[in-house]
N, CA and C atoms as an extended XYZ file, in Angstrom:
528
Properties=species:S:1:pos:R:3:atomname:S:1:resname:S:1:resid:I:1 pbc="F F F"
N         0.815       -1.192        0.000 N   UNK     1
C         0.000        0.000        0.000 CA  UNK     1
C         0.862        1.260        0.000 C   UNK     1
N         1.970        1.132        0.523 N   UNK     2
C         3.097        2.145        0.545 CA  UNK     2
C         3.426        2.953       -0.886 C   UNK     2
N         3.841        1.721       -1.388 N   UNK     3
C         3.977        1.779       -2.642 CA  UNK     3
C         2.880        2.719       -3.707 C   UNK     3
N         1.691        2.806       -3.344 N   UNK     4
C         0.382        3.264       -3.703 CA  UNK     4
C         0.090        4.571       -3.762 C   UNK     4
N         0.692        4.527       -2.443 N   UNK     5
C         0.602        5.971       -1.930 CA  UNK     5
C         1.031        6.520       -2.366 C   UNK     5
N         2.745        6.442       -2.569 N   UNK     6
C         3.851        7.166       -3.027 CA  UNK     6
C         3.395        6.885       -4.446 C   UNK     6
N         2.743        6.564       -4.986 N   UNK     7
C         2.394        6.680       -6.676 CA  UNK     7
C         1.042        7.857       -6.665 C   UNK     7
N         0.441        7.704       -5.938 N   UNK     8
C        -0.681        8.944       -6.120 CA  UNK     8
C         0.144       10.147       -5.916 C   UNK     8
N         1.281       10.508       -4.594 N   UNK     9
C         1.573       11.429       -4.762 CA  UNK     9
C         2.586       11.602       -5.624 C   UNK     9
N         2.964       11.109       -6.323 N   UNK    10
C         3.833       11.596       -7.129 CA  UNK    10
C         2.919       12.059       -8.492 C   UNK    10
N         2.059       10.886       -8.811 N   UNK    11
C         0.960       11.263      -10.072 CA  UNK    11
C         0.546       13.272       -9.070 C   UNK    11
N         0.400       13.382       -8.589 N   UNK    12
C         0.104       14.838       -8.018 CA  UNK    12
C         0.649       15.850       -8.345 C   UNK    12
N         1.940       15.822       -7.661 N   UNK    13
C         3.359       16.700       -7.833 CA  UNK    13
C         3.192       16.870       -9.557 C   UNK    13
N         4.054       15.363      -10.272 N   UNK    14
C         4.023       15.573      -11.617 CA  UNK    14
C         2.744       16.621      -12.560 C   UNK    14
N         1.157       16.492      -12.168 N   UNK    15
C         0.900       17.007      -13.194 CA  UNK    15
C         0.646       18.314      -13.605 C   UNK    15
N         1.447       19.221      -12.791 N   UNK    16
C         1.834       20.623      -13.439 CA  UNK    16
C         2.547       20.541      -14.007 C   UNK    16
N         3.434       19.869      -14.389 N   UNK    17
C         4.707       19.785      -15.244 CA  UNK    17
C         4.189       20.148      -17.068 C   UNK    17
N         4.979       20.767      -17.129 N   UNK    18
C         4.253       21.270      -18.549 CA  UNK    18
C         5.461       20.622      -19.674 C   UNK    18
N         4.755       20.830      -21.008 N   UNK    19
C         6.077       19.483      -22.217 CA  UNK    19
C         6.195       21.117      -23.148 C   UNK    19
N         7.005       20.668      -24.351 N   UNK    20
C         7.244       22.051      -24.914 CA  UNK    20
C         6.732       21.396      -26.531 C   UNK    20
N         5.415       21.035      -27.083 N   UNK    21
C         4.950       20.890      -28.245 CA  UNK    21
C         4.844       22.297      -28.383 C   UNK    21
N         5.386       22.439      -30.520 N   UNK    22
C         5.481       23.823      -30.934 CA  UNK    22
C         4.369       23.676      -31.994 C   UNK    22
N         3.969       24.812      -32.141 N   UNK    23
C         3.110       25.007      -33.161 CA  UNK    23
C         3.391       26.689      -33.902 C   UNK    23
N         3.201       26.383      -35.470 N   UNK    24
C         3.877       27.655      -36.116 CA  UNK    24
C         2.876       28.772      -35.953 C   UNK    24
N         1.733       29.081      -35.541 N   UNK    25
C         1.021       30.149      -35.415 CA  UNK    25
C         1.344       30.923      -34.655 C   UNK    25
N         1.462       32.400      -34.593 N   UNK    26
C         1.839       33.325      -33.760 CA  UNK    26
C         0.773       33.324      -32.547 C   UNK    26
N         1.184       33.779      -31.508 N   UNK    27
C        -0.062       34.051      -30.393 CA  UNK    27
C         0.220       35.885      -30.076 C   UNK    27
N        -0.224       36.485      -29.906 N   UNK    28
C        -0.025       38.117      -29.522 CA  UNK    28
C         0.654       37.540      -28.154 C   UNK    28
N         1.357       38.419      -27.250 N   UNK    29
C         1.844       38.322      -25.889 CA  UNK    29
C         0.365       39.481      -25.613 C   UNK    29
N         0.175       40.455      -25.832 N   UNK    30
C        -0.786       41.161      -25.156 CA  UNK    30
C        -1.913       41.293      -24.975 C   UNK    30
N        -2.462       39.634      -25.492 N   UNK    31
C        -3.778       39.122      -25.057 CA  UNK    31
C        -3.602       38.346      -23.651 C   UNK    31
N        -2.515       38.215      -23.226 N   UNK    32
C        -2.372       37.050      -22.216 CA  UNK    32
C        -2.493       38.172      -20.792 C   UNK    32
N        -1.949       39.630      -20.615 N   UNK    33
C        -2.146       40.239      -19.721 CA  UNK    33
C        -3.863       40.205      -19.115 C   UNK    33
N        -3.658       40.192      -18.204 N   UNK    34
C        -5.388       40.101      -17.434 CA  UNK    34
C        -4.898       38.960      -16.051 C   UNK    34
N        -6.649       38.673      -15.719 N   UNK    35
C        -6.768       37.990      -15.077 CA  UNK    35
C        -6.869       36.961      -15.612 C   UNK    35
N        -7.035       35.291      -14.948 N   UNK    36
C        -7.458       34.749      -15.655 CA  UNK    36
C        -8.433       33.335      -14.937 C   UNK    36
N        -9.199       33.066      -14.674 N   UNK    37
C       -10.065       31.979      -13.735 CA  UNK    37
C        -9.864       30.871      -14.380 C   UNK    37
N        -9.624       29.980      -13.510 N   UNK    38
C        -9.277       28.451      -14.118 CA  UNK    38
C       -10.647       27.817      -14.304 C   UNK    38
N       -11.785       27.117      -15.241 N   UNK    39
C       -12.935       26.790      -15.365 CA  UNK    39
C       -12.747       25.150      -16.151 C   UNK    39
N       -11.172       24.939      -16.101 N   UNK    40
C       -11.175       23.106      -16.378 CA  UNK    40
C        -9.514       22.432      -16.594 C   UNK    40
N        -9.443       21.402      -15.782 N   UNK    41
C        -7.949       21.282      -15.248 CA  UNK    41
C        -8.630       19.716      -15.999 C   UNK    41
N        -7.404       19.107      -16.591 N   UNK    42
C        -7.469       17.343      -17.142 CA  UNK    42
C        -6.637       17.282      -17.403 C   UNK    42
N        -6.452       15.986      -17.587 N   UNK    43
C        -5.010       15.311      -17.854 CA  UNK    43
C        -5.365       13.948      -17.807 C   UNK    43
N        -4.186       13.266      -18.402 N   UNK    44
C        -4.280       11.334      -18.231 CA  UNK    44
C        -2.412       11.404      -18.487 C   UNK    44
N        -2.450       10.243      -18.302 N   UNK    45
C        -0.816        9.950      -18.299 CA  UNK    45
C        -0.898        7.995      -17.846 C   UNK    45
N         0.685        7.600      -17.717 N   UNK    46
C         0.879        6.149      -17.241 CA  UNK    46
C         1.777        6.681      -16.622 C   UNK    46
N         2.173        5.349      -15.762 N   UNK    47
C         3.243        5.601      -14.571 CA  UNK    47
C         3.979        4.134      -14.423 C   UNK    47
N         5.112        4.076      -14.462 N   UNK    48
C         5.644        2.930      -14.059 CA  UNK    48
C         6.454        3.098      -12.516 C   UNK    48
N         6.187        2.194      -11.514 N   UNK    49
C         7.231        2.289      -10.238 CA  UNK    49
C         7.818        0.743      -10.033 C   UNK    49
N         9.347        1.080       -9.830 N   UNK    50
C        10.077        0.072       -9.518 CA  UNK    50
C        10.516       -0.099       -8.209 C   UNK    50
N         9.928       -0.916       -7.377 N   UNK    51
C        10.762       -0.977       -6.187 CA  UNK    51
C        11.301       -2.419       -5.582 C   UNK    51
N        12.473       -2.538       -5.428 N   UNK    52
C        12.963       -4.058       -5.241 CA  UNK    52
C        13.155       -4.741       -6.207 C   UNK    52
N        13.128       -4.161       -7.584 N   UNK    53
C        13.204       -4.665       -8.811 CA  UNK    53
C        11.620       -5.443       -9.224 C   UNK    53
N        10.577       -4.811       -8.220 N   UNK    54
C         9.064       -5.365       -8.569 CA  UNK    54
C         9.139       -4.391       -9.533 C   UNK    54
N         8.633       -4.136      -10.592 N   UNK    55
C         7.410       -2.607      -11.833 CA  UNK    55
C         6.021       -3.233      -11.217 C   UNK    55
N         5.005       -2.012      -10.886 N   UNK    56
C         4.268       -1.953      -10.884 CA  UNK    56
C         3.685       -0.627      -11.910 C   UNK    56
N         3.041       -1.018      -12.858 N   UNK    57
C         2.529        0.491      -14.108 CA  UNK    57
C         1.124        0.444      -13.774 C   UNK    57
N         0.633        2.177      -14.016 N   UNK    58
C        -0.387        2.673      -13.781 CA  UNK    58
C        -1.118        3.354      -14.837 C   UNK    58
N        -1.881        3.503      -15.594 N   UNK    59
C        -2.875        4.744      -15.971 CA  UNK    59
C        -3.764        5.438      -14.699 C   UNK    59
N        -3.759        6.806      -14.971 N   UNK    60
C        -4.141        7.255      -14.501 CA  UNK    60
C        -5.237        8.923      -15.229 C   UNK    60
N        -6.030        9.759      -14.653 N   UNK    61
C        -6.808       10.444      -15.296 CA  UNK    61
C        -7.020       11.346      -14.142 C   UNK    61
N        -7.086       12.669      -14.061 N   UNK    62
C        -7.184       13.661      -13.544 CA  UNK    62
C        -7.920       15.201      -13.993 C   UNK    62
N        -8.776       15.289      -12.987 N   UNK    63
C        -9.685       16.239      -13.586 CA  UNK    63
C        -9.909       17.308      -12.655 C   UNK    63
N       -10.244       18.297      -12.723 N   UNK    64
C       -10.419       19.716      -11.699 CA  UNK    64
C       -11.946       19.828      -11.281 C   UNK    64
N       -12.009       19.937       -9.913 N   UNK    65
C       -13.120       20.115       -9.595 CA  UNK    65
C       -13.154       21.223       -8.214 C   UNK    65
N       -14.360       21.623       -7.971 N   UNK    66
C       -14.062       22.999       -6.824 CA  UNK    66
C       -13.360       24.083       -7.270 C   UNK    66
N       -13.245       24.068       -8.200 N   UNK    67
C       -12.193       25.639       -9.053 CA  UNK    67
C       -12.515       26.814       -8.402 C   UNK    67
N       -11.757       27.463       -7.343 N   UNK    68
C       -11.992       28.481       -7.148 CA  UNK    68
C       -10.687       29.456       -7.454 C   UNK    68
N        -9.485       29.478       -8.304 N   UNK    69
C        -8.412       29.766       -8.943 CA  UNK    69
C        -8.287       30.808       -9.904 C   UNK    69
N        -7.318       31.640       -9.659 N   UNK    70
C        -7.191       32.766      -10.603 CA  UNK    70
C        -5.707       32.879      -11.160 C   UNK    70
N        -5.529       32.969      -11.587 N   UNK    71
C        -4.117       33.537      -12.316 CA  UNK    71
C        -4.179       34.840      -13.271 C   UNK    71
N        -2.890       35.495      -12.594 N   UNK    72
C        -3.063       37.261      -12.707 CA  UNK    72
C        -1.529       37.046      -14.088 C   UNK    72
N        -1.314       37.741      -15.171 N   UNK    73
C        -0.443       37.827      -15.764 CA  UNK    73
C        -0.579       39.486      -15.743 C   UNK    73
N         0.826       39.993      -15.922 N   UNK    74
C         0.911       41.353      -16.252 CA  UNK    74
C         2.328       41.614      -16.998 C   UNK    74
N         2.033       42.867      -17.759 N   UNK    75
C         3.420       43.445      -18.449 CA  UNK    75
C         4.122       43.887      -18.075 C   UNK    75
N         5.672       43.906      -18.066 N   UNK    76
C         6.510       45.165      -18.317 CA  UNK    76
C         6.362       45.698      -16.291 C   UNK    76
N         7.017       44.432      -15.724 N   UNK    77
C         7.676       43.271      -16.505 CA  UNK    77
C         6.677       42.342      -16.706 C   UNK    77
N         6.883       40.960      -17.070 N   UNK    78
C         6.462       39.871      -17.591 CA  UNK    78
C         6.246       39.002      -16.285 C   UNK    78
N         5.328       39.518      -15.073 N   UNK    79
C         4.816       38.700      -14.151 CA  UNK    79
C         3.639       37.718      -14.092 C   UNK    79
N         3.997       37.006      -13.218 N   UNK    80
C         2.150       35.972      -13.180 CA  UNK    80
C         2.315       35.734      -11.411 C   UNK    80
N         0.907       35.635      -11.150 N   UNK    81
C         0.592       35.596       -9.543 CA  UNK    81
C        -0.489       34.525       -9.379 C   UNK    81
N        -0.703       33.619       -8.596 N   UNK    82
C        -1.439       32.814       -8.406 CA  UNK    82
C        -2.576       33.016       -7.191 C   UNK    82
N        -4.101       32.771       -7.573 N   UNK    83
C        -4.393       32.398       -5.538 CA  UNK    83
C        -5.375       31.898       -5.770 C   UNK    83
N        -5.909       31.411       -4.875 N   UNK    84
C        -7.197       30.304       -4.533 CA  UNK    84
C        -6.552       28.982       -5.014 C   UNK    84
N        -7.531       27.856       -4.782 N   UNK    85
C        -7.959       26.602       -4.902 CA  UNK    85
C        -8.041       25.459       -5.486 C   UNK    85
N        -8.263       24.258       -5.964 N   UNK    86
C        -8.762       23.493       -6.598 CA  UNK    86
C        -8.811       22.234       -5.537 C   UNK    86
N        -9.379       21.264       -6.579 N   UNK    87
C        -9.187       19.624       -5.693 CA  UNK    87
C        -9.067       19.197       -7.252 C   UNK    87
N        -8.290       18.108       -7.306 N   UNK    88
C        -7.904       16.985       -8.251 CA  UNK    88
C        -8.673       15.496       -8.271 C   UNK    88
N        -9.943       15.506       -9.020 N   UNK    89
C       -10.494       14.316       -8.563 CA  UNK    89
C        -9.300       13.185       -9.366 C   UNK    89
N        -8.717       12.266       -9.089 N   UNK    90
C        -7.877       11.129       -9.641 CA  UNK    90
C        -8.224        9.878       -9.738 C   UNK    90
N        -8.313        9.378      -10.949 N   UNK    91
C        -8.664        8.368      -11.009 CA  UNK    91
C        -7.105        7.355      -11.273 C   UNK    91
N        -6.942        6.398      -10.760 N   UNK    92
C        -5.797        5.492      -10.847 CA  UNK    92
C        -5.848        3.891      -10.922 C   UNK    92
N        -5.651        3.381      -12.401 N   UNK    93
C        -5.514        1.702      -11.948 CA  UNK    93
C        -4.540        1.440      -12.533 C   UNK    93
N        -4.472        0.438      -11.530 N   UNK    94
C        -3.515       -0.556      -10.962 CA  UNK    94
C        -3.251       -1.813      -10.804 C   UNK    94
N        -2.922       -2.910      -11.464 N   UNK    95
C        -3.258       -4.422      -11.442 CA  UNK    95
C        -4.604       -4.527      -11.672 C   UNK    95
N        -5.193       -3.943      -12.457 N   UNK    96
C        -7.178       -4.130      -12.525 CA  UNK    96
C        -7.799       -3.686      -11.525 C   UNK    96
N        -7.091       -2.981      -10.656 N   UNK    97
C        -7.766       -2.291       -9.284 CA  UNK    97
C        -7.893       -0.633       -9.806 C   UNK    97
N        -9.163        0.285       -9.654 N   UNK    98
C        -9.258        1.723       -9.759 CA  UNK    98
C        -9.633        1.633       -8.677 C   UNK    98
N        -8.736        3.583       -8.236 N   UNK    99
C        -9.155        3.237       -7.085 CA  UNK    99
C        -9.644        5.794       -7.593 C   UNK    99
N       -10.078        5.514       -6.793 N   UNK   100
C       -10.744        7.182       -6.831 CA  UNK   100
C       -10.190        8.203       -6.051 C   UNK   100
N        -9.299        9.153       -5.902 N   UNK   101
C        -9.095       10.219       -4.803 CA  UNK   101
C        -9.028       11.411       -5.476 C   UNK   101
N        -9.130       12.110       -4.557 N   UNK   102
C        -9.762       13.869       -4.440 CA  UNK   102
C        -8.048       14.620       -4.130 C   UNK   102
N        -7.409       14.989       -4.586 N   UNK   103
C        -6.133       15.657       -4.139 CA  UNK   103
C        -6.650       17.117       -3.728 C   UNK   103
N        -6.327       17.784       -2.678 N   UNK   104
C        -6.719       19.792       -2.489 CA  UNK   104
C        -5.209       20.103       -3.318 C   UNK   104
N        -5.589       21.730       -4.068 N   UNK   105
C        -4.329       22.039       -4.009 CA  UNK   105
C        -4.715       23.701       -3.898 C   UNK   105
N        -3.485       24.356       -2.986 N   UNK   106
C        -3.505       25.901       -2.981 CA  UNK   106
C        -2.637       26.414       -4.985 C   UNK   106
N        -3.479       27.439       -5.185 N   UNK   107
C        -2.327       28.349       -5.694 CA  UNK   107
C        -2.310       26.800       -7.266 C   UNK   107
N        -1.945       27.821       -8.213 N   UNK   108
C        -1.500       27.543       -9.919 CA  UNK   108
C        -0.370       26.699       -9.708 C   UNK   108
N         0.745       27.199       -9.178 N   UNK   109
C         2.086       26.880       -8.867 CA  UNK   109
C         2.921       28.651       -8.158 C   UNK   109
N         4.175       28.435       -8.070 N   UNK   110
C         4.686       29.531       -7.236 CA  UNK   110
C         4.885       30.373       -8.084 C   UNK   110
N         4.571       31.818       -7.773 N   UNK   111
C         4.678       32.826       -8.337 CA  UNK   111
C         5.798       33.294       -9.294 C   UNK   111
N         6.314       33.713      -10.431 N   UNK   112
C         6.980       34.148      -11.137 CA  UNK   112
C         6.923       35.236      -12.543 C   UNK   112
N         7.767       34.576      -13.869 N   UNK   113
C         7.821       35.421      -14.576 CA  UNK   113
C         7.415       34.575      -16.156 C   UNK   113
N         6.751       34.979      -17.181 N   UNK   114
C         6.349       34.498      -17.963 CA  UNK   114
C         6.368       35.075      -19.302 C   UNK   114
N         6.575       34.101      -20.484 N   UNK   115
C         7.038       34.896      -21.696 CA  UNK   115
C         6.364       33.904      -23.017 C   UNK   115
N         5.779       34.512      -23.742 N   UNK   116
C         5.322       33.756      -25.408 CA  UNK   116
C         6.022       34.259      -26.532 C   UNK   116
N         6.458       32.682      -26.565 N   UNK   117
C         7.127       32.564      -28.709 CA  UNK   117
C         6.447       31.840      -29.011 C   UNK   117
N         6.105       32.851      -30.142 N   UNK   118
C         4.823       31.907      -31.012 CA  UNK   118
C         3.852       31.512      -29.975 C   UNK   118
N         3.572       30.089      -30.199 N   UNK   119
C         2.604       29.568      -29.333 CA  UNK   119
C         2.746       29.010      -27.957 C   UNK   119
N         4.258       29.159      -27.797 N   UNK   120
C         4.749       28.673      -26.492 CA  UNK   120
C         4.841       29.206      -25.105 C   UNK   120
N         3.794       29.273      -24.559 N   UNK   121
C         4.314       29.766      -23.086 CA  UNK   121
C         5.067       29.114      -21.969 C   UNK   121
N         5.949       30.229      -21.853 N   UNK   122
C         7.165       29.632      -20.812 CA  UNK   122
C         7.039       30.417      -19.369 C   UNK   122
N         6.599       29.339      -18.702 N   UNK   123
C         6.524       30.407      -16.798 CA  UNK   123
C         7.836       29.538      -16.461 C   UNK   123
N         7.898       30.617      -15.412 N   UNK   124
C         9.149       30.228      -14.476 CA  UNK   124
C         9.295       30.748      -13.107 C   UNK   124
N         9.394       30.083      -12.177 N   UNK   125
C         9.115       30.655      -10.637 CA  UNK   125
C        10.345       29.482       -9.794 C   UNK   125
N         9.860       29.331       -8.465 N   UNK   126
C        10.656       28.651       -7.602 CA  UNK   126
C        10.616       27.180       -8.264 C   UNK   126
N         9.636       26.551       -8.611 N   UNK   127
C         9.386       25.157       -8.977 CA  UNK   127
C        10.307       24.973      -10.122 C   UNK   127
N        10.844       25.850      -10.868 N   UNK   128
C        11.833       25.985      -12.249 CA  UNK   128
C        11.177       26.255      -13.393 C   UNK   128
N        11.593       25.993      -14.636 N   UNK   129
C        10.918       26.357      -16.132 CA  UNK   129
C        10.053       25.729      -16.682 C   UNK   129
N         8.642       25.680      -16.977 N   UNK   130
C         8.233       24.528      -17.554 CA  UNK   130
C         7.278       25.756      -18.708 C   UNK   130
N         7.268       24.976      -20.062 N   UNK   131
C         6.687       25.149      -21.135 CA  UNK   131
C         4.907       24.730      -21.341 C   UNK   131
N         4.294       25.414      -21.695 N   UNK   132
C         2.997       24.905      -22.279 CA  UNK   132
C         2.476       25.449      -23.758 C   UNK   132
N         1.060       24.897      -24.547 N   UNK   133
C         1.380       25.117      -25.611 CA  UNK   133
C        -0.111       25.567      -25.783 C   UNK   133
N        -0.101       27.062      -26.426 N   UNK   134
C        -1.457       27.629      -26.282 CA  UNK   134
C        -2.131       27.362      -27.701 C   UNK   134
N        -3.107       26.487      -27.553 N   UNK   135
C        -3.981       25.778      -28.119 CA  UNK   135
C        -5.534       26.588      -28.773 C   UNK   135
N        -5.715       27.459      -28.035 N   UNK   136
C        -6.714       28.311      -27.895 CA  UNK   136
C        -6.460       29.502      -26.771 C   UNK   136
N        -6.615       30.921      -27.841 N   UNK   137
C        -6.677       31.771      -27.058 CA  UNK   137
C        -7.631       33.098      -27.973 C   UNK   137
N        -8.410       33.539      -27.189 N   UNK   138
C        -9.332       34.592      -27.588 CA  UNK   138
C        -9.764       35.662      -26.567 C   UNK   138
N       -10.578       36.548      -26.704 N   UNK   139
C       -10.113       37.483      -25.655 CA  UNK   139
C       -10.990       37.514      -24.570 C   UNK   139
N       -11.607       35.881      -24.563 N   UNK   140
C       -12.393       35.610      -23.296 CA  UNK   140
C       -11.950       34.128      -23.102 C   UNK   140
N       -11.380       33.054      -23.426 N   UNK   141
C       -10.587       31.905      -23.046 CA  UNK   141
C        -9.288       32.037      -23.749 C   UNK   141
N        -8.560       31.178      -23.005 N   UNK   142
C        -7.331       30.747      -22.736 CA  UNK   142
C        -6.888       29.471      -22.520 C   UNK   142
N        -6.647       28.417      -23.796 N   UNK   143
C        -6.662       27.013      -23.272 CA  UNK   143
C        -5.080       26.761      -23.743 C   UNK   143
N        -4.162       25.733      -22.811 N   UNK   144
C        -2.917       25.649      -23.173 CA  UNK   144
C        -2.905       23.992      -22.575 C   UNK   144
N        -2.360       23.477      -23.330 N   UNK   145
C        -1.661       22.126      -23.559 CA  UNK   145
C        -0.124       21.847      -22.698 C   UNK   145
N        -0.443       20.623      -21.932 N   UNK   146
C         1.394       20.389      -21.682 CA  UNK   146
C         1.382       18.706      -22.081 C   UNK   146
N         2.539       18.803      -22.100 N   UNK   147
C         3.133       16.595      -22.416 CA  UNK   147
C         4.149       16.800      -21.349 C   UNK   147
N         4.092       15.867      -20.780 N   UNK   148
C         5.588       15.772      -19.649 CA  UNK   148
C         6.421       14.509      -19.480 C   UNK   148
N         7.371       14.174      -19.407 N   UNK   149
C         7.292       13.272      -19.074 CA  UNK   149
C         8.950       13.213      -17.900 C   UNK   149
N         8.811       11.834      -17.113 N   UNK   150
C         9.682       12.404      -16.035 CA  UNK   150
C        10.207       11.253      -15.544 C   UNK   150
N        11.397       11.179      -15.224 N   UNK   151
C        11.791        9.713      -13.853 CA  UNK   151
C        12.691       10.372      -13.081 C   UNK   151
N        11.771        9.849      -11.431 N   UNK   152
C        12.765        9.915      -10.567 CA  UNK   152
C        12.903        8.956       -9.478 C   UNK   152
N        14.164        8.956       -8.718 N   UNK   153
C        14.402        8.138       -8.274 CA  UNK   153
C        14.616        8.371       -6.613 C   UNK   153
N        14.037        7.689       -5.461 N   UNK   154
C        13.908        8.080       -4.489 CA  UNK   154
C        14.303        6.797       -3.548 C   UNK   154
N        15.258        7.397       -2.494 N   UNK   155
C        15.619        6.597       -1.741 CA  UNK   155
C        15.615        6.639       -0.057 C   UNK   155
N        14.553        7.455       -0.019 N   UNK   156
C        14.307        8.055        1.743 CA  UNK   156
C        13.965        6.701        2.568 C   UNK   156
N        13.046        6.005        1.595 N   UNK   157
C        12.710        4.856        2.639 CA  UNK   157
C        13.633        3.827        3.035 C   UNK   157
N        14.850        3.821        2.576 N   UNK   158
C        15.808        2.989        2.792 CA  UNK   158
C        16.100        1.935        1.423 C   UNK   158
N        15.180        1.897        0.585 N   UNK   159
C        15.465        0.925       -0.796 CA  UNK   159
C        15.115        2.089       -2.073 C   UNK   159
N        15.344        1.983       -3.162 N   UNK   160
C        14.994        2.740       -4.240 CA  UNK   160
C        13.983        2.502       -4.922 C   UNK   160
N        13.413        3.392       -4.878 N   UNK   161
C        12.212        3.648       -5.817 CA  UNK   161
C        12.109        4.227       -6.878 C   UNK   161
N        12.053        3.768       -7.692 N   UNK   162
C        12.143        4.246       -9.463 CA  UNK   162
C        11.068        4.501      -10.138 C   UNK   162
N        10.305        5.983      -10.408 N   UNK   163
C         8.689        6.209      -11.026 CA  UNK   163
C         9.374        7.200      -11.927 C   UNK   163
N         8.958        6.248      -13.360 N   UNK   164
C         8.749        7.133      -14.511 CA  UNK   164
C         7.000        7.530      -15.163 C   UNK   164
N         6.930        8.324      -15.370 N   UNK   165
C         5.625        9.317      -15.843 CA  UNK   165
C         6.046        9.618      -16.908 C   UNK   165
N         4.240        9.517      -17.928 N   UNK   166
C         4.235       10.699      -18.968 CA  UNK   166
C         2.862       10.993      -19.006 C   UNK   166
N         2.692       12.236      -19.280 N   UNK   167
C         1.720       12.834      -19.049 CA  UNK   167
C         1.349       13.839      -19.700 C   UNK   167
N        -0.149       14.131      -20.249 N   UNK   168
C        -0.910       14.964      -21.519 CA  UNK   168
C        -1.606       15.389      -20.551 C   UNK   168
N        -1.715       17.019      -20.572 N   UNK   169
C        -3.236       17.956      -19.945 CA  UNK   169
C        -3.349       18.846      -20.417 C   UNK   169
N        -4.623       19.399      -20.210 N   UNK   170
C        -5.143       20.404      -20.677 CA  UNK   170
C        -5.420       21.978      -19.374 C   UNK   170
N        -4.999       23.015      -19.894 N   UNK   171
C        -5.800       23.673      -18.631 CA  UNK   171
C        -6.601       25.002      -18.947 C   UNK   171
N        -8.132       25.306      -18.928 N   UNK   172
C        -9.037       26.002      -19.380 CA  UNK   172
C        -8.356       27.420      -18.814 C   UNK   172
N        -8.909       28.483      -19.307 N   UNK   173
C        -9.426       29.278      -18.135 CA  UNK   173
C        -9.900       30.767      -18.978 C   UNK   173
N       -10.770       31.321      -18.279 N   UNK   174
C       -11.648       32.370      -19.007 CA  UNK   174
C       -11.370       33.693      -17.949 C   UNK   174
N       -11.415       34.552      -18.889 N   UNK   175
C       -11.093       36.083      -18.438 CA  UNK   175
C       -11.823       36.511      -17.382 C   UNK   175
N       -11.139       37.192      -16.656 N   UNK   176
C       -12.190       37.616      -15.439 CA  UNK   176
C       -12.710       39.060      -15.868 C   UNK   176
């Protein structure tokens, strides 16, 4: 069950992680200044964990619910600010077992600085650089795409644990 655990939270952590798919259409940078309300968080991905030389692999599916979230972008300079809410309903199976949990989370991610080429938005704060790929933007939504994918390796519990992820989401959000 240990093992379980430490796979939900990691499926957690991981799915802000944003991938860097390009697309040749220009996006303006000065549609992105505003507010912006988060109104739909998803994602799916697989997961493999190795521990003791067992693999145990996962699909998994993640969706936003309770949205009470804003994200502030502004110009000159090129800031973004986060506040309020969400919960992560998660769905996860496992050996033919699904099992259902609700993750809370404060805040977008940690506050920083943010920049568009072409279609690529790049934030960057304490958590480090991650890319997303704006899919839709008009001057009342804002939808951006990430792919991630990740392995790490953890050895607190005294043996190593090896979880590689990849992971596709989507994240809505409409002008305030």
């Amino acid at each position: 069950m240990k093992i379980t655990k430490l796979l939900f939270l990691a499926v957690a952590v991981f799915f802000l992680s944003c991938g860097d798919d390009k697309d040749e259409d220009p996006v303006p940078t000065g549609d992105l200044a505003g507010s912006w309300n988060v109104t739909a968080i998803d994602y799916a991905g697989t997961s493999s964990t190795t521990v003791m030389g067992i693999e145990s692999k996962a699909n998994f599916t993640g969706t936003g619910k309770d949205m009470n979230l804003t994200v502030t972008f502004t110009e000159d300079p090129n800031k973004f600010t986060s506040k309020g809410d969400y919960v992560i309903a998660l769905k996860t199976t496992v050996q033919g077992q699904t099992i259902d949990t609700d993750y809370p989370f404060q805040g977008f991610m940690t506050d920083g600085t943010w920049s568009v080429n072409g279609q690529t938005l790049t934030v960057e704060g304490d958590g480090g650089k991650q890319e997303a790929t704006i899919i839709e933007q008009t001057a009342t939504t804002l939808k951006i795409k990430w792919d991630h994918t990740q392995t790490t390796t953890n050895t607190d519990s005294g043996f190593e644990v090896v979880t590689s992820m990849a992971v596709k989401g989507t994240y809505t959000f409409t002008r305030k």
